[in-house]
Each structure stands twice: as C-alpha cells, then as structure tokens.
N, C-alpha and C positions, 0 to 999 in steps of 0.2 A: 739726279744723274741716273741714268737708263744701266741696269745691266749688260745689255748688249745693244751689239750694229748694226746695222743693217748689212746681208751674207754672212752674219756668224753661225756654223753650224754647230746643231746642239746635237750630242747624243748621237752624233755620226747618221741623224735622221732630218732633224730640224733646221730648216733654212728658215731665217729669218727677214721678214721682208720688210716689216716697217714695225712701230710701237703705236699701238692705236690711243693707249693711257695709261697713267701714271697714276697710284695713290699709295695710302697708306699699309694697303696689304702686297704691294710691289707694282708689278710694271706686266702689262698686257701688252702682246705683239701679235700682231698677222703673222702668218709663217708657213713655207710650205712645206709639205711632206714628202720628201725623198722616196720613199716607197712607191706612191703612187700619183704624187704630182696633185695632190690637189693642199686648198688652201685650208689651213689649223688657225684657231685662236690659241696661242701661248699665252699662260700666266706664269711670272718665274717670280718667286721670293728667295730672298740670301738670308741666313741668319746675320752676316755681318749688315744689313738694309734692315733688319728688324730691330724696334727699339725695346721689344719685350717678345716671353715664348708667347703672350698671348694671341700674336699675331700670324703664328708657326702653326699655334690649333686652330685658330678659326680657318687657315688655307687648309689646314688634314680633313677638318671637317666638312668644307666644303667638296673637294673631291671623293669622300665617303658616301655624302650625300647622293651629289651627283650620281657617281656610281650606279646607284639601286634605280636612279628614275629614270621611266619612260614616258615621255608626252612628247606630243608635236611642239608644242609650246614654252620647251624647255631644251637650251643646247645639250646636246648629246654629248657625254662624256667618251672621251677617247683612250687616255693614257695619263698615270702618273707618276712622276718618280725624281729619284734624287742624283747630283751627281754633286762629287766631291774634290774641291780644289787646294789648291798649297795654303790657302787661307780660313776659306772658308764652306760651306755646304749649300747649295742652290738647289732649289724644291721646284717643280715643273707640273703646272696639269694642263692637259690640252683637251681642247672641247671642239665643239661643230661650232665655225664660226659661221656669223650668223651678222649677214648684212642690215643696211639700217641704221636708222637713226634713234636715240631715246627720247623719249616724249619730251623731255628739259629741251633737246637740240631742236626738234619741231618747233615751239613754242620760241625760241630761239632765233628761230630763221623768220616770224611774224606767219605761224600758223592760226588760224584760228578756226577749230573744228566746229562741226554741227552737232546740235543735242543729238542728232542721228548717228554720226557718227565716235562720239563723244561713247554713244551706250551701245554701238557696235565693239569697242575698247573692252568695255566694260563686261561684257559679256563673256567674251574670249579671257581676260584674265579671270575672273570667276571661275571658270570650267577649270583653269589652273590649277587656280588657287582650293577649288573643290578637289579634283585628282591628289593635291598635296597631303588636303584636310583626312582626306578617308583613306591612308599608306597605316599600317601600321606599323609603329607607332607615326601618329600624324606627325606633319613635317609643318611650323610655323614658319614662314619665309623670314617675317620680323622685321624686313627694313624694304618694304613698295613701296617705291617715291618713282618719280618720273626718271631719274638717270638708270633706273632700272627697269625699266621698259622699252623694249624696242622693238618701233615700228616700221615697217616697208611700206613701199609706195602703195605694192598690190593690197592694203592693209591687215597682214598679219602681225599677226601682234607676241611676242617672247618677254618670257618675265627669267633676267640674269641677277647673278650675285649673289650665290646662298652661301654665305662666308657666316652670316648672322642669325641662320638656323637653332633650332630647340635650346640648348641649354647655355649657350657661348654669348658672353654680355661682352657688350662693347658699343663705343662711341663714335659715327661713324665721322664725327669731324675730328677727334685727337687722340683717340683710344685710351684716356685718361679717365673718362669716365667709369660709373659702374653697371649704364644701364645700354640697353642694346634697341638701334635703330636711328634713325633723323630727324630731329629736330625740326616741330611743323608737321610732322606726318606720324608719329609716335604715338597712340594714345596713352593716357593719361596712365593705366599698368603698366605698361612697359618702364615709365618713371622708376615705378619702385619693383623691380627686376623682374615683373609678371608676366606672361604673356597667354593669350587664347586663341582658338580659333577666329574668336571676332576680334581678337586686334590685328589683324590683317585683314579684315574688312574698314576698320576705320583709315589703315595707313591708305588704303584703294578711295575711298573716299577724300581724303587728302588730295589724293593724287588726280580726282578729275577735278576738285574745283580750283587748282592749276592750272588743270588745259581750261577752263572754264573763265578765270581770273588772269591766268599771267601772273598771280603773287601765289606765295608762300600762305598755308594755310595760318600759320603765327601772323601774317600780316593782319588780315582779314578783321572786324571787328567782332565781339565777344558778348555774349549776354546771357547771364547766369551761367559761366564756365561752358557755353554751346557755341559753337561757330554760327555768330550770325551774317548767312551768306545770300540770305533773298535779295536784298537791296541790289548785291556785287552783280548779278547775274541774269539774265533772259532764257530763262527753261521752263515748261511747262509746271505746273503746279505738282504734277502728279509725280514727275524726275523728283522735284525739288524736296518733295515728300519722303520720297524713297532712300534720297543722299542723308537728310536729316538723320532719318534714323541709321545711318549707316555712321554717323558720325557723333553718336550719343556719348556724351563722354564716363557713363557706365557700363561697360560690357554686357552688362547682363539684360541693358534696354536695346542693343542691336541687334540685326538680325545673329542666330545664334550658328550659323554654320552660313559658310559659300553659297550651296543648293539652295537655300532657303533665300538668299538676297538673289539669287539667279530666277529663282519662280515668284518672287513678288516685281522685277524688273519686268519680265515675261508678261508679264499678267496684264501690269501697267501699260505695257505696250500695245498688246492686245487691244485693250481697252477700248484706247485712245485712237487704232486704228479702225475697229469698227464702230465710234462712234461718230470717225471720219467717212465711214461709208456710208452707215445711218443714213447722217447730213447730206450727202452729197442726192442719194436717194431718193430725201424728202423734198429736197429744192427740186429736184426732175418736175416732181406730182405735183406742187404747189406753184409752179411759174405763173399761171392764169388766176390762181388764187388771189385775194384779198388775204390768206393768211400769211405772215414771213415767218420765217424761220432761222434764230440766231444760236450759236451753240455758245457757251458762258462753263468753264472749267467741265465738269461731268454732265451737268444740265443743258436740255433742248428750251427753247424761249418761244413759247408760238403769239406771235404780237396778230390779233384778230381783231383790226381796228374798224370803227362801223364804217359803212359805204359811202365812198365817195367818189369824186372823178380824180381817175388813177392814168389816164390815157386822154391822146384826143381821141379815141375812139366810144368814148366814155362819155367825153364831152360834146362831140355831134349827138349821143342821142339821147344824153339830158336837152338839148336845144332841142332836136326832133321832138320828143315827147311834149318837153312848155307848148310848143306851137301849135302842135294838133291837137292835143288836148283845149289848147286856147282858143282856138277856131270852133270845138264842139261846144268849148262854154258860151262865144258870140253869137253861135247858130240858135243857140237854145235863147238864149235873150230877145234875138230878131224874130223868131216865128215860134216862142211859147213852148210853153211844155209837152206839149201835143207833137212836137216834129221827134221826138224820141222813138215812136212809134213808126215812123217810115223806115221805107225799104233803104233810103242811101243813108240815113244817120246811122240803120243798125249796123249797117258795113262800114262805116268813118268811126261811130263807136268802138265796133271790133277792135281796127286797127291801134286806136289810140290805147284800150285795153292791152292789148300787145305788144307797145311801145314802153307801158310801163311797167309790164311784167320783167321784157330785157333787161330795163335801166335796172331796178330792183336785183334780179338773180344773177345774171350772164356773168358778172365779176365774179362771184363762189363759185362756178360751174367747178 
C-alpha cells in the first residue's frame, strides 16, 4: 500500500503525480515541484511502513551521501526532510529525476546489446564508480546490479540507490539478513560483512554478464568457485579476459581500483581496434598477392601458399606459356639444334622466355 495519491501535496510544495515503485525502503513517486514546475523523484519512508530502525538509517544515510556528491552520472540531490502526522513520522528525499529505463527493464523488453555497446555501459559506470572510489572517505556503492542502473535511449547511463553505502549491512531481498547487497552480484566479502573498492568491480561485472546472458549471475555455471561464463557468451577473447578478472572471487586478484579496470578496458579496446586497422591495411597491399592474411585472437596469420592458378587470368597464360614454349621444343626437333641460332627462333625464344617469367612472378607482384 502506497503512502500517497496521485495530487497529494506534500509539504505545501510537492505534487504528486504518479509512484514510479514500491520496495522495502518505501515507495518512489514522480512529483512535481510547486515552486517551479518542474518534475522531482520523491522517496517517502513512514516509521509506521518500516519493519525495523534499520531501514530509517539506511534512507538517512542515503540522503547524506547523496548530499556531498557531484557527477553527471549520479541524480542530483534536492531536499530532505520530515513531516509529522497524528500517527506517525514520514521521511522525504527528493532527487533529480531522471528518465529511463534500468538495464533489468532493457533486458526485459528483449534487448540485446553489442559487445560495443555492452563496454560503452561499462565505461561510463566506471568513471562513477572511480569518482565515488577516490571522495574522501571513498564511497562503496555495495549493491550494482542492473535495477540500478539506468539507461536512456541517447545512451546515458546513471548509477541509483545509495541506501547500501559504506558501513550499513543489509539484505536487499528481506532485510533480515546480516550482509549488504544482491544476491548473484555480491562478491564473496560482502558474505561475511566486507567490502572494497573491488567489490563493486565484481558486483559491475555481475551486472554485464546479465545484459550478456539474460540470467542471473547464480544461474550461470561454476568451476573452482569462478563463474564459468565462456561457453554462455560470444565476446571477444580479450572482453572476456578483462570480465574474468573483474570477477575473481578474491579481491585481492581483481583489478584493484575502477581507474585501473577503466585503463585495462581502454587499452583492450585500443588494441583490438588497431589491429582492426592493421588488417584492413594489409588486405589493401596484398589483394594481387599470392599472400592471405587472416587475423586469429591478437595474431596476424600470413598463409604464403606456392604458386598456383589463382584466376583465369592465370590460367590463359599457364596455356599460353605450354604452347609456345611447346612449338619451340617442336621447332627444335624438326630442324636440329642448329635453328637455336637464327634470327626468328631468337625472337620466339624471347617471347617464350617472357611468358614464363609472367607465369612465375606476376601473382607476388
């Protein structure tokens, strides 16, 4: 049951226009702002809707958070505050609402992104997720999973829901728990109430072999306590390379800071795309060639197979060659060794000479 209606005003400020969702930390609404007409994301919690104060801290602590941060990629904190009824006390933060879908809802609707656009995602939370890492003191987000992600069409990308920040454990399916984050995207610290800078690199890896798979990273199969997810997927070896370790389920084997998985991604990409130039390059120089050129993960493949007829052009003057050549060896049988020496054999010679130097090189040229 929703705290409010749609037209309830809050705070003799807050028009409410619709509830965009419902969980265990309260209830989200669209809402306009009286002052100046534009549209708010409302969060309102009641102590009488909460089943414990644990729920009370995690919303304090999310509007404190919020508060301090500045990124494009994070809703912009507005206002917080409380108001108090015949019953009970109702908590309020309002943010920059921020249109979009979450990557779950994408996926959802029968998305299915490109590795390219997959590490266009990935890049842009990073830069976040780094802005967060290096606040003093750093800010662990603790719960990246796709419902917290959201994407626009133009594709930017916003990372919501800091309820689950630095020190506050929590469950985010019953709050019953003792440990903090989602199930399937959690690393294995987080379990036992830890958490680092690289476990919110593991929960982000989580989260794209979702958009990657369409399942939950619990789904997926398992070998030696590692997500084995080669089989699941069609990415490049070098992506697939880079997610592994981003999914190590030691902390101390992932990359160890954001920047650091952001300049090995970078790097990767790089790579991959001038070794896509390279290639494309060396096919220009090689088309007349006899040599091919296949590219195989990082390595170029040069297949330099011996000469053969590659064309019909190739194949007239293999014929050409037998035949003239073949008439100089008839000539010389009919009139002896001695016509070697004349004026038209030297010039049919020539030619024949000529004919098989073409056959021979013209394919390497």
């Amino acid at each position: 049951m929703t705290l409010h209606q749609p037209n309830d005003i809050i705070a003799q400020r807050y028009r409410i226009v619709t509830a965009l969702g419902e969980g265990g930390m309260g209830t989200t609404y669209e809402a306009e702002d009286l002052n100046n007409y534009q549209r708010v994301a409302l969060k309102a919690v009641s102590l009488r809707q909460a089943q414990d104060w644990k729920i009370l801290e995690l919303f304090e602590r999310e509007a404190k958070v919020l508060s301090h941060l500045n990124h494009p990629g994070i809703p912009k904190y507005l206002d917080y505050f409380h108001q108090d009824t015949d019953e009970y006390r109702q908590f309020y933060l309002i943010l920059e609402l921020v249109s979009g879908d979450s990557l779950a809802a994408w996926v959802e609707k029968g998305w299915h992104p490109t590795e390219a656009e997959i590490k266009q995602i990935t890049i842009k939370i990073l830069e976040i997720i780094s802005y967060l890492h290096q606040l003093n003191p750093p800010i662990i987000h603790r719960d990246i999973k796709p419902q917290n992600i959201i994407r626009q069409t133009d594709g930017k990308v916003f990372l919501v829901d800091f309820g689950a920040v630095q020190d506050i454990y929590r469950n985010t399916i019953s709050f019953s728990g003792t440990f903090v984050g989602t199930i399937g995207y959690m690393p294995p610290e987080q379990l036992r109430g830890k958490a680092y800078p690289a476990s919110d690199l593991y929960s982000l890896g989580g989260t794209l072999l979702y958009l990657l798979t369409h399942r939950s990273p619990d789904e997926l199969p398992q070998k030696r306590m590692k997500i084995d997810f080669r089989s699941c997927v069609r990415i490049s070896s070098e992506f697939a390379h880079w997610l592994e370790r981003m999914l190590e389920p030691m902390f101390e084997d992932r990359f160890q800071s954001a920047t650091e998985a952001l300049n090995a991604l970078n790097k990767n990409s790089a790579m991959i795309s001038s070794a896509d130039s390279v290639l494309q390059s060396l096919q220009k120089e090689v088309q007349r060639s006899r040599v091919k050129i296949k590219q195989k993960q990082r390595n170029f493949i040069l297949d330099t197979s011996p000469a053969r007829v590659r064309s019909f052009e190739n194949l007239l003057l293999w014929i050409s060659t037998l035949v003239w050549n073949g008439m100089l060896f008839l000539m010389i049988l009919a009139e002896g060794i001695g016509v070697i020496l004349s004026p038209h054999f030297i010039l049919f010679g020539g030619i024949g000479i000529f004919l098989v130097y073409g056959l021979w090189y013209k394919p390497s040229q």
